[in-house]
N, C-alpha and C positions, 0 to 999 in steps of 0.2 A: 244481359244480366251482369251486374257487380258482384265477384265473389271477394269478400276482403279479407284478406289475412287474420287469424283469430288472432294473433298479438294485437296487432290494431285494434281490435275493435276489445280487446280484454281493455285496455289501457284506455279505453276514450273515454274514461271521467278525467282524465289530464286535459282535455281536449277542451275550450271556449264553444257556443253554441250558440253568441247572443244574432252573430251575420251568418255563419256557414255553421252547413249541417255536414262537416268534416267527422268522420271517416267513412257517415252511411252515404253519402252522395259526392258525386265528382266536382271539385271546385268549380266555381259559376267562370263561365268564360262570357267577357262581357262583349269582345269584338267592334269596342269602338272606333268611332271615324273620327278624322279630321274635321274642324268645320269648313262648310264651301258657303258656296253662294247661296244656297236655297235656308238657311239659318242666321247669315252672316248677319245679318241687322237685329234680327232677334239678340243675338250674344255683343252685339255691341250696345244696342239700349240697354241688357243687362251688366255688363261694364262699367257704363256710364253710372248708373247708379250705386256699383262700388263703388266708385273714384268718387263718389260725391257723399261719400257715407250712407247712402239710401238702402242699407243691409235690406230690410223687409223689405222693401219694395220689392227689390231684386231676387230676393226670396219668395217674395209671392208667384211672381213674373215667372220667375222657375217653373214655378207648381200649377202654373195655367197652363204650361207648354210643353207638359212634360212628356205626354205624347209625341211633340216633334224633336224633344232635343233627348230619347232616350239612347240616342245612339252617340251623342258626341258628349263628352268627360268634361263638364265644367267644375269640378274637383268639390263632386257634391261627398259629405262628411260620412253617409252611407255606404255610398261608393269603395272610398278610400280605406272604410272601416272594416269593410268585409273582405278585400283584395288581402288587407292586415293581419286581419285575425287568420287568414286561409293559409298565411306563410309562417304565422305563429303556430299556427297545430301542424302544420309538416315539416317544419320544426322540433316542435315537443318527439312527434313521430321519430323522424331520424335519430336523435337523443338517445329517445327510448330502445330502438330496433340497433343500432350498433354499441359495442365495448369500445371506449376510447382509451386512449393512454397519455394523461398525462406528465409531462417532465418538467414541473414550473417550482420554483420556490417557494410561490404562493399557492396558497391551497384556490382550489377551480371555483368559481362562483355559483357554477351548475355541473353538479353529477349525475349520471346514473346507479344504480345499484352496482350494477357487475362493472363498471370504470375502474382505474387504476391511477391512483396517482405517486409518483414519483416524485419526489420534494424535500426539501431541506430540514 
């Protein structure tokens, strides 16, 4: 069982929800591989149809195989978006959950409530 801190979960309307379901469940651990041999031609005809502009294709191609290539990262835009946003809400998280102390001239682009800034 997940017990989450009641700050946390007060404040998770700051929190994005369109890939991760940050702070009620643990960030997705994706545990990809490398490509080997048993894929390598798969991801090189897919390649080949980048380099030739053939996006859909290549995208379709994805989307037939995506059972065998759900373990290696070919820098699918879902992927990328959810790793994202997961680093974006524990992010916002830490923000929220520490007092900083600013010492800058200019005033801080992002505060918190209880933050201090020190400035000119």
């Amino acid at each position: 069982m997940i017990i989450i801190d009641d700050f946390i979960t007060a404040n998770a309307s700051s929190y994005t929800h369109e890939y991760s379901n940050f702070p009620y469940s643990l960030i997705t651990q994706h545990n990809f591989k490398d490509a080997d041999d048993s894929v390598a031609s798969l991801i090189n005809e897919i390649n080949g149809y980048k380099e030739r502009g053939l996006f859909e294709l290549a995208s379709k191609t994805i989307k037939e195989n995506e059972d065998v290539l759900a373990q290696y990262s070919l820098g699918g835009a879902e992927t990328i978006n959810t790793i994202e946003e997961e680093i974006r809400n524990g992010q916002i998280m830490t923000i929220q959950k520490s007092q900083l102390i600013y010492s800058d001239d200019d005033e801080p682009e992002i505060m918190a409530k209880e933050d201090i800034w020190i400035g000119a």
